[in-house]
Structure formats: C-alpha cells, structure tokens
Backbone as XML, in Angstrom:
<?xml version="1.0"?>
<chain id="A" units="angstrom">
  <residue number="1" name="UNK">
    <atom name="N" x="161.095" y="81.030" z="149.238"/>
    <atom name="CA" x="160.070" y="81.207" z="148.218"/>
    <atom name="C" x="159.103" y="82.323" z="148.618"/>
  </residue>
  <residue number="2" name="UNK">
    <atom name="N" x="158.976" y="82.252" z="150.054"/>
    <atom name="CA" x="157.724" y="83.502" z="150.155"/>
    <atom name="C" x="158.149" y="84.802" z="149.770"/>
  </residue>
  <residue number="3" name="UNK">
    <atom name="N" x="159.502" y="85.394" z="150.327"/>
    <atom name="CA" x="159.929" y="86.333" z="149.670"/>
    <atom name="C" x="160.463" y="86.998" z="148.412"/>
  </residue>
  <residue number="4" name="UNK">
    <atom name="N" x="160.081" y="85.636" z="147.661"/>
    <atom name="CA" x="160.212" y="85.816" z="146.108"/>
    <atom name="C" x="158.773" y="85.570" z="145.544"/>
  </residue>
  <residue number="5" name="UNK">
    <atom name="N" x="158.030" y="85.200" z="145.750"/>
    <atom name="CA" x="156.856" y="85.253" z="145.161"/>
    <atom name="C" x="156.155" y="86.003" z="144.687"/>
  </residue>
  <residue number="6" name="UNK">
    <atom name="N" x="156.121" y="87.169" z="145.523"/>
    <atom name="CA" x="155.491" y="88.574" z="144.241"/>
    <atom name="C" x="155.900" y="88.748" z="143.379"/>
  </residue>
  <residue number="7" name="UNK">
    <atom name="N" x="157.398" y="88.694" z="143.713"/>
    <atom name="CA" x="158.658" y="89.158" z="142.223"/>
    <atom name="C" x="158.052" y="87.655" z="141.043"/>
  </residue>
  <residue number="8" name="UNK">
    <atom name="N" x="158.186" y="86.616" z="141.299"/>
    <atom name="CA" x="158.009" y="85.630" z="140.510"/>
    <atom name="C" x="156.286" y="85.588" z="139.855"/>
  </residue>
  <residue number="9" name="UNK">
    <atom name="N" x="155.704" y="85.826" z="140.849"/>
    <atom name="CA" x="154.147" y="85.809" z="139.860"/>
    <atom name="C" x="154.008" y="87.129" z="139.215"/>
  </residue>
  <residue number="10" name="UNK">
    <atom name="N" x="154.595" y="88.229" z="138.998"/>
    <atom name="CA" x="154.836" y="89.301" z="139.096"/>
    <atom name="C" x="155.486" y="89.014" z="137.487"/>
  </residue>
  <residue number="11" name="UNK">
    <atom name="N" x="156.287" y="88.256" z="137.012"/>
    <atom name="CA" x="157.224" y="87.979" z="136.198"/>
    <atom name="C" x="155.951" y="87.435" z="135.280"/>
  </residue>
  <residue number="12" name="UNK">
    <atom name="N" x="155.292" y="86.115" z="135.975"/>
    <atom name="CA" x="154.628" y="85.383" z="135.292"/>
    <atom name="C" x="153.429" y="85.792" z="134.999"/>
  </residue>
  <residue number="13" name="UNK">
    <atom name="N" x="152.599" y="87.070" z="135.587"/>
    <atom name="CA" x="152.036" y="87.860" z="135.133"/>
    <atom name="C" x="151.617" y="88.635" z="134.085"/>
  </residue>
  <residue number="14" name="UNK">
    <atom name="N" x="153.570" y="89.310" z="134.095"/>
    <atom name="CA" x="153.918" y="89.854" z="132.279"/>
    <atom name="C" x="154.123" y="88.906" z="131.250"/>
  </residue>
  <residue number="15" name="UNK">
    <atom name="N" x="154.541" y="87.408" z="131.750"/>
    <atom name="CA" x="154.457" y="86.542" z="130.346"/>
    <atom name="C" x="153.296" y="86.415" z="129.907"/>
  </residue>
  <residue number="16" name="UNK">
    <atom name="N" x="152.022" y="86.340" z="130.922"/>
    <atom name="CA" x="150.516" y="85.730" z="130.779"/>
    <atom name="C" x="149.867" y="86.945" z="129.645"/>
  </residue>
  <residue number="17" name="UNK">
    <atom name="N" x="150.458" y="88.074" z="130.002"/>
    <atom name="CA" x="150.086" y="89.344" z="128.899"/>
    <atom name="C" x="150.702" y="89.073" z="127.753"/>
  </residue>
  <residue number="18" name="UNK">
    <atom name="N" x="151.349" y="88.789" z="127.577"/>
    <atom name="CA" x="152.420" y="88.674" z="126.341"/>
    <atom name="C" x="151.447" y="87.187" z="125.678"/>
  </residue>
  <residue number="19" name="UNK">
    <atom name="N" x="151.706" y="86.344" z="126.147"/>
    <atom name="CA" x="150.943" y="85.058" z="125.242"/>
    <atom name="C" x="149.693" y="84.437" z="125.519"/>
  </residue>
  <residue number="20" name="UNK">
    <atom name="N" x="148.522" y="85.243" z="126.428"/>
    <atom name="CA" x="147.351" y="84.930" z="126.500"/>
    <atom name="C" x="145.899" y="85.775" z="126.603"/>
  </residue>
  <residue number="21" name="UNK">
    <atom name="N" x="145.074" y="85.584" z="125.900"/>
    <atom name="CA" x="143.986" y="86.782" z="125.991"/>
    <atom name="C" x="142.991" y="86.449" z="127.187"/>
  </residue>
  <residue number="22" name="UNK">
    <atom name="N" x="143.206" y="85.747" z="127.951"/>
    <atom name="CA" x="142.480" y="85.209" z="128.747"/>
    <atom name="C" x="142.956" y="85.367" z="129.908"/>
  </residue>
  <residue number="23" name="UNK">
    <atom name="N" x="143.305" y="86.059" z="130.025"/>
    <atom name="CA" x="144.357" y="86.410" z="131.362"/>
    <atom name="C" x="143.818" y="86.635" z="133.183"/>
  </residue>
  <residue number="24" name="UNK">
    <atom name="N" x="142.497" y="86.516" z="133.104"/>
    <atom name="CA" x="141.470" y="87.390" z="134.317"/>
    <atom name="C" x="141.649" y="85.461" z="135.288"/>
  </residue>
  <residue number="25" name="UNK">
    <atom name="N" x="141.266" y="84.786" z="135.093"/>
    <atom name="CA" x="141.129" y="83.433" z="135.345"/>
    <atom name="C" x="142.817" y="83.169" z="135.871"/>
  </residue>
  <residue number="26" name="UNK">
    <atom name="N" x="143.326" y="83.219" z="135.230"/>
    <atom name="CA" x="144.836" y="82.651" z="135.502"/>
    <atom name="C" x="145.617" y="83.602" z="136.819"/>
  </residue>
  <residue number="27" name="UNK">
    <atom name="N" x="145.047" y="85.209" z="136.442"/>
    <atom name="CA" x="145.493" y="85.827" z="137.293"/>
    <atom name="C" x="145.393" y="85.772" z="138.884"/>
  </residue>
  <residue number="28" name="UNK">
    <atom name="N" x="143.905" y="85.438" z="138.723"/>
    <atom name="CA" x="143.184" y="84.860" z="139.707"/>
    <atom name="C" x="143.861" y="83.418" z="140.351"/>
  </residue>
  <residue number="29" name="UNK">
    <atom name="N" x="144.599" y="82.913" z="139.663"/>
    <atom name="CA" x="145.176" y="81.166" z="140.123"/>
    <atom name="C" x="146.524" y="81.890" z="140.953"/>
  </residue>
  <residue number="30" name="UNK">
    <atom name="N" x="147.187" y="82.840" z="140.392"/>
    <atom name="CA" x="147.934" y="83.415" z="141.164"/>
    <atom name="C" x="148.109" y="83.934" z="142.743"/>
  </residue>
  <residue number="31" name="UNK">
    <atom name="N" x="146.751" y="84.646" z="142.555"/>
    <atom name="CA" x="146.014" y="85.121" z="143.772"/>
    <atom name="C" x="146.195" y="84.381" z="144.545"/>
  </residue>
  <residue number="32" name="UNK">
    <atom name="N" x="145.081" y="82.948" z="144.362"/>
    <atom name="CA" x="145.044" y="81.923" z="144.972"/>
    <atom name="C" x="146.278" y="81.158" z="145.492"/>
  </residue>
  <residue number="33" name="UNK">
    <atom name="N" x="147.600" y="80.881" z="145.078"/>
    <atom name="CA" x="148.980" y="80.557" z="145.588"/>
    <atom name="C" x="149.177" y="81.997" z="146.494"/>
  </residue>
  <residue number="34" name="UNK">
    <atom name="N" x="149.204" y="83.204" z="146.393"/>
    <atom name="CA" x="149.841" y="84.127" z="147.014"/>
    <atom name="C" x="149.141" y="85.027" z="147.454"/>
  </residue>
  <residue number="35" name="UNK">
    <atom name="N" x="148.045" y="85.027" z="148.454"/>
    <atom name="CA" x="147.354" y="86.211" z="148.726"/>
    <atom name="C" x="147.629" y="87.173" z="148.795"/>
  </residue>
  <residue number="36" name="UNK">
    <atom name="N" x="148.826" y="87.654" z="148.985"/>
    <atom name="CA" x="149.181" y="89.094" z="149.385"/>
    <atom name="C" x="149.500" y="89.726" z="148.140"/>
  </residue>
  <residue number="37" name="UNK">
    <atom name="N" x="149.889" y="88.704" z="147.035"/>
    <atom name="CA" x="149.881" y="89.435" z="146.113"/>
    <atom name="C" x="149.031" y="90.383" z="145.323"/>
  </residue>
  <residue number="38" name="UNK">
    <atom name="N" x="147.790" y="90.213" z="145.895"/>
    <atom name="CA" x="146.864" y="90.996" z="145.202"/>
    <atom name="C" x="146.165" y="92.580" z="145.495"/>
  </residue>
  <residue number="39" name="UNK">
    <atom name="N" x="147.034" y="92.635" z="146.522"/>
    <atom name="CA" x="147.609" y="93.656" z="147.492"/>
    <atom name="C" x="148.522" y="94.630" z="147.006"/>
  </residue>
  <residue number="40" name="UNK">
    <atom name="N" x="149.941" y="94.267" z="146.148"/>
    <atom name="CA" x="150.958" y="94.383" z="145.630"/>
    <atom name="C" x="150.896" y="95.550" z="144.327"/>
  </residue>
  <residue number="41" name="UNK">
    <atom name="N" x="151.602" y="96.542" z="144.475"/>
    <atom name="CA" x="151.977" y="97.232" z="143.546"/>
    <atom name="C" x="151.740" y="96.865" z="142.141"/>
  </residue>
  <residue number="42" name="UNK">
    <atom name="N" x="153.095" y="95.401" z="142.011"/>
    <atom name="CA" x="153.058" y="95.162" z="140.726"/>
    <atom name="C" x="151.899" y="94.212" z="140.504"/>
  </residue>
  <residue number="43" name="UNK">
    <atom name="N" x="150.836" y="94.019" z="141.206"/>
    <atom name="CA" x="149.190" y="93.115" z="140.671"/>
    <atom name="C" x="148.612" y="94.535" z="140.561"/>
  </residue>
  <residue number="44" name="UNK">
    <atom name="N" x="148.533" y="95.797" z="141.016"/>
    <atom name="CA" x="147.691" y="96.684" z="140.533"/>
    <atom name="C" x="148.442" y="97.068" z="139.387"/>
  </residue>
  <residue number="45" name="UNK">
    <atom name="N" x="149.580" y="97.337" z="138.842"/>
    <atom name="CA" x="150.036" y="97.300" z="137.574"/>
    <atom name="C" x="149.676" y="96.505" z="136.552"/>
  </residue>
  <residue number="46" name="UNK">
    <atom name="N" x="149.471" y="95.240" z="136.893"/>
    <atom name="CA" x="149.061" y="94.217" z="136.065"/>
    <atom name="C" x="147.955" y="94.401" z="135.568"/>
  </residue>
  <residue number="47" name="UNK">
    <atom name="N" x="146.545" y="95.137" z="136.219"/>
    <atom name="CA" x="145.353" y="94.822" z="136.371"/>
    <atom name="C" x="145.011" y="96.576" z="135.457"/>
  </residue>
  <residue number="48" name="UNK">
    <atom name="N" x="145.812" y="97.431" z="135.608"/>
    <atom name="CA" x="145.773" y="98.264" z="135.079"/>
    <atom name="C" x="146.521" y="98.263" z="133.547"/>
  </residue>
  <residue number="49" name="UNK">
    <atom name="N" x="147.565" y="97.667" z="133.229"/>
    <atom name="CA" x="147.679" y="97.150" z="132.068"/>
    <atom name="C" x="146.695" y="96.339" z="131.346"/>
  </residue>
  <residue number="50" name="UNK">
    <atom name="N" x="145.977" y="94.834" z="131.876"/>
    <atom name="CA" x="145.058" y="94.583" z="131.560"/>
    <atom name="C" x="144.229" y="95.606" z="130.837"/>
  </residue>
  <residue number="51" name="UNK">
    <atom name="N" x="143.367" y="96.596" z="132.055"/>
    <atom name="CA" x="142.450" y="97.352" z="131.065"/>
    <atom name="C" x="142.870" y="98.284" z="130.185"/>
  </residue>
  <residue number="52" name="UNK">
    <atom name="N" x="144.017" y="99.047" z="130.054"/>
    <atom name="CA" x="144.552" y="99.446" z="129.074"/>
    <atom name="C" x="144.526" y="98.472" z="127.564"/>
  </residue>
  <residue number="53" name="UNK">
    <atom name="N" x="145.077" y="97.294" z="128.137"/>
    <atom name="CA" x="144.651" y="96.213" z="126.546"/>
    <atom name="C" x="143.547" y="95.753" z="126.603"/>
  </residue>
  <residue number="54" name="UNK">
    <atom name="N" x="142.425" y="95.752" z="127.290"/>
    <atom name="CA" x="141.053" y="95.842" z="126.928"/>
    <atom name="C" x="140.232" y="97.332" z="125.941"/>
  </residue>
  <residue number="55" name="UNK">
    <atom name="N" x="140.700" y="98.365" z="126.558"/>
    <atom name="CA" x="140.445" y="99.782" z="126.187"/>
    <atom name="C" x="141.305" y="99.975" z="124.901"/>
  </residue>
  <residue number="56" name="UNK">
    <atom name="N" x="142.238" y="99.391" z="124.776"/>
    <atom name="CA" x="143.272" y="99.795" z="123.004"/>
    <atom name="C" x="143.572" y="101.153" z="123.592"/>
  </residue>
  <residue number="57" name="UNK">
    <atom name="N" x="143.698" y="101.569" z="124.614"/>
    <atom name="CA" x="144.500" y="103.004" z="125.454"/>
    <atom name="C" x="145.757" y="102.593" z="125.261"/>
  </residue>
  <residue number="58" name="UNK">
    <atom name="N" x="146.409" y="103.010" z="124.499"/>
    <atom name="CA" x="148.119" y="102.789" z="124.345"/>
    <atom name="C" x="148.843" y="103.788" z="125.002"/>
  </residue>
  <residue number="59" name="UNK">
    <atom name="N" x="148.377" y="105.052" z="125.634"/>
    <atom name="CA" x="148.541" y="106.096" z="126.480"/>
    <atom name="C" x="148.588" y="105.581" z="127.835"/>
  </residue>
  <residue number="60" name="UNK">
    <atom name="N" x="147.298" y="105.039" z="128.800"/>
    <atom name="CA" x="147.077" y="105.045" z="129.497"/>
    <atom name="C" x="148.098" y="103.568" z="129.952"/>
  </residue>
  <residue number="61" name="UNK">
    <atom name="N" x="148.491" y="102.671" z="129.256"/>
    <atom name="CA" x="149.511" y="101.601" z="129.156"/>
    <atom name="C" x="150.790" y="102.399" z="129.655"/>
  </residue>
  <residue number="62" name="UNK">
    <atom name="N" x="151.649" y="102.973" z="128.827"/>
    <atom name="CA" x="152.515" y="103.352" z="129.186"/>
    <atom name="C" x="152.513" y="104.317" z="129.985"/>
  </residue>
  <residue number="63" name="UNK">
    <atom name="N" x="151.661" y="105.113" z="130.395"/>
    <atom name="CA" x="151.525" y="106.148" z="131.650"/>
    <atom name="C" x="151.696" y="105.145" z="132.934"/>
  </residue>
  <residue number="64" name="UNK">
    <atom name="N" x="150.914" y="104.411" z="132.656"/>
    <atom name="CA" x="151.082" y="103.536" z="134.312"/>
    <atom name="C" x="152.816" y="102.556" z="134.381"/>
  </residue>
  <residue number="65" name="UNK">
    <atom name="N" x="153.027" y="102.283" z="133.050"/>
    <atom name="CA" x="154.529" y="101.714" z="133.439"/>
    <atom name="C" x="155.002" y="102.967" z="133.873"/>
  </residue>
  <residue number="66" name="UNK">
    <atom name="N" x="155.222" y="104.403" z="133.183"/>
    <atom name="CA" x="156.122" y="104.925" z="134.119"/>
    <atom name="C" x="155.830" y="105.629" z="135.204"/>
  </residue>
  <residue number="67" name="UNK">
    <atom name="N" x="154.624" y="105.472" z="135.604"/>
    <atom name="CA" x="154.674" y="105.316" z="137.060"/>
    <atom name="C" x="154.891" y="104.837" z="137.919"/>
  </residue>
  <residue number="68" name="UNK">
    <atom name="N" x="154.837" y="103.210" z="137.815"/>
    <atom name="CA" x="155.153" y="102.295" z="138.471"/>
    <atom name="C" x="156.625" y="102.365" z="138.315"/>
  </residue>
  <residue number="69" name="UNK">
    <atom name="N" x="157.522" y="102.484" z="137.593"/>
    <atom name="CA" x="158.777" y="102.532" z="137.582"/>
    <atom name="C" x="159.288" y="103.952" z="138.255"/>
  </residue>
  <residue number="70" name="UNK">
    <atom name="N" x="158.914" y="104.957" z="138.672"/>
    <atom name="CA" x="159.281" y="106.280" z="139.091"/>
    <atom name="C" x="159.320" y="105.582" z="140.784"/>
  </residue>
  <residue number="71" name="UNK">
    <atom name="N" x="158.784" y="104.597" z="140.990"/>
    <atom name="CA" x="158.168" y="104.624" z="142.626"/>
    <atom name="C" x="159.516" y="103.002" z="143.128"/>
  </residue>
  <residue number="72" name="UNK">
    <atom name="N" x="158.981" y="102.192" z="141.913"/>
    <atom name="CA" x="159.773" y="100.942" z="141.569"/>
    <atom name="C" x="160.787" y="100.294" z="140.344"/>
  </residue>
  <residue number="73" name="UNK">
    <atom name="N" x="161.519" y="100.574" z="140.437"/>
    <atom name="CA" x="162.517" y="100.621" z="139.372"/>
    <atom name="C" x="162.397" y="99.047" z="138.266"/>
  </residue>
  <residue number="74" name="UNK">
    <atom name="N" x="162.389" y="99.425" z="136.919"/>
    <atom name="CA" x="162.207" y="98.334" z="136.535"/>
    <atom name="C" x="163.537" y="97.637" z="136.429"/>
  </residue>
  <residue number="75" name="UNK">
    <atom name="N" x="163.375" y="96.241" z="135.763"/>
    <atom name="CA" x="164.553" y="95.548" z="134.912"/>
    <atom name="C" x="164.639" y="95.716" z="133.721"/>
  </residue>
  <residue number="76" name="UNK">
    <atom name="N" x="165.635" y="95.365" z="133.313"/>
    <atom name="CA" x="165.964" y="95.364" z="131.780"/>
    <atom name="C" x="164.932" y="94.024" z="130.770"/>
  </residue>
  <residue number="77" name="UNK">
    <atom name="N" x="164.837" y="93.488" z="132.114"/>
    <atom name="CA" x="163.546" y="92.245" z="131.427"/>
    <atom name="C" x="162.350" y="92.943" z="131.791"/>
  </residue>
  <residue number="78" name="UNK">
    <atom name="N" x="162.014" y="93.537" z="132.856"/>
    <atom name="CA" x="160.449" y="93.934" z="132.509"/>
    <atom name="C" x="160.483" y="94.841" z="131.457"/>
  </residue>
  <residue number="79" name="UNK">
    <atom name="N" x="161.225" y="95.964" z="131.591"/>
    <atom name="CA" x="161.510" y="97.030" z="130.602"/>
    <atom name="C" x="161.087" y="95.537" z="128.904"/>
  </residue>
  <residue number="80" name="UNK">
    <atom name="N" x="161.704" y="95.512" z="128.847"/>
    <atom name="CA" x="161.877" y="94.589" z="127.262"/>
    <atom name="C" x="160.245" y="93.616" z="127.354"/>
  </residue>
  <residue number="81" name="UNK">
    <atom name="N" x="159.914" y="93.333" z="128.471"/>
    <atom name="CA" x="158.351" y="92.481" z="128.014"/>
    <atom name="C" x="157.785" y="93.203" z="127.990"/>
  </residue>
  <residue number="82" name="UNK">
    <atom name="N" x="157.701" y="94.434" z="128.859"/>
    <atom name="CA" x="156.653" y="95.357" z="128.913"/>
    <atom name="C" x="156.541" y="95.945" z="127.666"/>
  </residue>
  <residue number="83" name="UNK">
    <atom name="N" x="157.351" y="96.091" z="126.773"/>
    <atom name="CA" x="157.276" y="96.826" z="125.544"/>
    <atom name="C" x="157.077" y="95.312" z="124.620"/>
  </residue>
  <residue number="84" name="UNK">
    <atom name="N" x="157.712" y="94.095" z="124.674"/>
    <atom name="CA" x="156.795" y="93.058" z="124.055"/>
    <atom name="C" x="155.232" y="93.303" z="124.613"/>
  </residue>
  <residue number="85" name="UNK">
    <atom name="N" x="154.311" y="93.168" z="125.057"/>
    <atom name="CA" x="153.101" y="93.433" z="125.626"/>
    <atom name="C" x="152.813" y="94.439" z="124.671"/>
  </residue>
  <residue number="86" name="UNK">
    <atom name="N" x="153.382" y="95.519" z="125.142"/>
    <atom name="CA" x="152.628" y="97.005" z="123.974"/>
    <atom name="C" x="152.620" y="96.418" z="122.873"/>
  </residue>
  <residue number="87" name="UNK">
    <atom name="N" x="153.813" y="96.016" z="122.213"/>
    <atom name="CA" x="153.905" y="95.949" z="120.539"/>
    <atom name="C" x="152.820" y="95.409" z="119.753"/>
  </residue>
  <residue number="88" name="UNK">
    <atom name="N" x="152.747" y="93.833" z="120.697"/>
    <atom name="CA" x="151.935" y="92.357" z="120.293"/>
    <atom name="C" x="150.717" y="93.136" z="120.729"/>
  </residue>
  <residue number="89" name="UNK">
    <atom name="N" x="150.126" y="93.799" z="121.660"/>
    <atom name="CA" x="148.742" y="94.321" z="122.019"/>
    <atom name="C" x="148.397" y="94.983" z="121.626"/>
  </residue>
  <residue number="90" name="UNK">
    <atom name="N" x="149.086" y="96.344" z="121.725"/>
    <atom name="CA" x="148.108" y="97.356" z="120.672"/>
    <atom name="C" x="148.099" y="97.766" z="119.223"/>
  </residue>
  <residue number="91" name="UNK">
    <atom name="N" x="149.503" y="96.576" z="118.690"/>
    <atom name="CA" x="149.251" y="96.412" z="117.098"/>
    <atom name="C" x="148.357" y="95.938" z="116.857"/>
  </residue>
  <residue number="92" name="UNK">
    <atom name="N" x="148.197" y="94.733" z="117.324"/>
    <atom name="CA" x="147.111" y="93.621" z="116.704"/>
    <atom name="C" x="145.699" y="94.636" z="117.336"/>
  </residue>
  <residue number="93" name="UNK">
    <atom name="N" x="145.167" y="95.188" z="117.897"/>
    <atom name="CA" x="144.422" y="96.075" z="118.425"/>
    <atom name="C" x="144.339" y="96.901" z="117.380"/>
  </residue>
  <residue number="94" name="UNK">
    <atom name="N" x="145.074" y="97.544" z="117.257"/>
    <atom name="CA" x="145.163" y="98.751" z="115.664"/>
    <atom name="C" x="144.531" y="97.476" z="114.057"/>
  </residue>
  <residue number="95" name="UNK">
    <atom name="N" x="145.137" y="96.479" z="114.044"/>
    <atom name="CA" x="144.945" y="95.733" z="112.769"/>
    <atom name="C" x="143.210" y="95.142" z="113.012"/>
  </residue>
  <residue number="96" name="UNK">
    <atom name="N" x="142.885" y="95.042" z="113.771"/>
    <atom name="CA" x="141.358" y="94.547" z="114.173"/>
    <atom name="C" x="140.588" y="95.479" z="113.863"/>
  </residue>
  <residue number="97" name="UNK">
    <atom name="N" x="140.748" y="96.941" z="113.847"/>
    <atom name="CA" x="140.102" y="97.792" z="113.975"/>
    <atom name="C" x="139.707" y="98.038" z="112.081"/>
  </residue>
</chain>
C-alpha cells in the first residue's frame, strides 16, 4: 500500500474534482493518511488545477496538465477525468457567469 498511495490518492484526488466543490478539506484528509503526498508532483497538480477552477482560467488548467504529463506520462483514465474536470468545471463556470 505505501507504494501505491500517491498513485491512489492521486486518483481520488481527480474524482474529488470531478464531483465536489469543496475539495480544500478533503484534500487535506488525504494529506493526513499520506504525508509525503503533499510533497508529490501529482498534489502540486492537484492544487494547481484547483486554482485554475477557482480562477475560471481554462488556459492555465490545461497548461499545467501538459506539463505535468511532458515530465509524467498520463493514463488513458487520467487523460479522460482530467478532461471530465475541464468540461463539468469550466462549463458550469461559463453558465454562472
């Protein structure tokens, strides 16, 4: 488990974007199971997506996925949530406005 744990909160990270606006608290519960994760590539990805869907930056969103993927290669599942995340975030972001 320890050596899967970044990968796995890492996973559960991108679901928490996808189906919760409250995401700062929970992320934090993560932390708390895995310290090192907050250390981790994909938690500064996370945290930088975050403010991208705080900011309605739909630029600055996908600039940092493909950065993070130039260094760390994605999956065909992050690839596919990560673009669930954009769709569900910065539509409803655009329709608020």
């Amino acid at each position: 488990m320890k050596y899967s744990a970044k990968q796995y909160l890492f996973r559960a990270a991108i679901c928490l974007l996808c189906t919760d606006t409250d995401f700062i608290p929970k992320l934090q519960t993560y932390i708390d199971m895995y310290p090192a994760f907050e250390n981790s590539r994909e938690y500064q990805l996370i945290v930088t997506l975050m403010e991208s869907i705080y900011k309605g930056d739909e630029e600055s969103f996908t600039e940092a996925i493909r950065k993070f993927d130039t260094s760390c290669s994605l999956s065909q599942w992050h690839v596919t949530m990560l673009l669930r995340v954009k769709n569900q975030r910065m539509c409803n972001r655009i329709d608020l406005k």
